[in-house]
N, C-alpha and C positions, 0 to 999 in steps of 0.2 A: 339670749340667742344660744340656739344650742347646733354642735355637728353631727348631722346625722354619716353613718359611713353605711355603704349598702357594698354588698360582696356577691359577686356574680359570675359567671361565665360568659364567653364568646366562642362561639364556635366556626371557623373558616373551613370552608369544604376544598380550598387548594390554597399554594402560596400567596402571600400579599405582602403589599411593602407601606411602609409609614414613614415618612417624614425621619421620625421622634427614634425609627428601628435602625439598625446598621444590617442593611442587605433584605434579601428575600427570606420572610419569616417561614417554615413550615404552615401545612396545614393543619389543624386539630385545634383541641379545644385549652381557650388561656383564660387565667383566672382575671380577672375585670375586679378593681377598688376606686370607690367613685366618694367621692367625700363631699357632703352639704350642706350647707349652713341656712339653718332655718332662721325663716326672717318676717317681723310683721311690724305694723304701725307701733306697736307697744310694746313690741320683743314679746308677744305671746301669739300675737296672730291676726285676723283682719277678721272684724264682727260685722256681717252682712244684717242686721235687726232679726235676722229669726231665729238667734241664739246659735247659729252655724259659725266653728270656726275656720279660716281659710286661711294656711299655711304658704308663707311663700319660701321658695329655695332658690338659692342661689349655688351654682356648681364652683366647687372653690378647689380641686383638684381629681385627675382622672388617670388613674396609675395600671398597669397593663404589665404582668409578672409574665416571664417571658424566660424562658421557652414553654411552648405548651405542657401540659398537665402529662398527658402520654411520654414526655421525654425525661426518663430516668439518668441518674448519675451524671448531670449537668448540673453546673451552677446555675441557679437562677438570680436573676436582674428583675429589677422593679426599676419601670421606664414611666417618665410623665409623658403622658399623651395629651393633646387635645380634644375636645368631643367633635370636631369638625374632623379629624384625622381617624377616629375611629369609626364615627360617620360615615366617612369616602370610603374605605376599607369595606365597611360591612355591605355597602352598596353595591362594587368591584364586585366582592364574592357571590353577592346575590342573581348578576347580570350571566345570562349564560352563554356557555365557549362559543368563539367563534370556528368551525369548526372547516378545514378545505375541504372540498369535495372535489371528484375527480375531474367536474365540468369547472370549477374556479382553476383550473390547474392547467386546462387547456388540454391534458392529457384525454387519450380516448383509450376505450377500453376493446 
């Protein structure tokens, strides 16, 4: 069995919040560390007969460095997150504002 680690970005186009964060995160873009342990019948992988190997992975930690990348001269924190919590988050940012309008306000113009 070996761990694979993949290093990525996230990017949120306004504030969100997580569980795993303390308060309302900035917008911008955070560095993403996902760690996996590959896994098979035989610790090498799953032989389907047509000489095809199929890897499986299991997610064994999902770490989320924090404060975003744009923000200088700050400490940075390396926070465990869950992939259900980053999940909801990237979901959140994806959904668009909702936004008043002068008729939701009752106001006339």
């Amino acid at each position: 069995m070996m761990i694979r680690t993949i290093e990525t970005t996230v990017t949120f186009s306004r504030p969100f919040l997580m569980p795993s964060l303390p308060g309302h995160q900035p917008a911008g873009t955070y560095r993403l560390v996902m760690d996996d342990l590959e896994i098979g019948l035989d610790g090498l992988g799953n032989a389907d007969g047509s000489g095809n190997v199929f890897i499986n992975r299991k997610r064994l930690a999902t770490q989320l460095h924090v404060p975003a990348l744009s923000m200088f001269k700050i400490a940075r924190k390396i926070v465990d997150i869950s992939d259900a919590e980053l999940t909801m988050a990237i979901e959140a940012d994806s959904r668009p504002e909702f936004v008043l309008s002068h008729r939701d306000c009752g106001a006339t113009r």
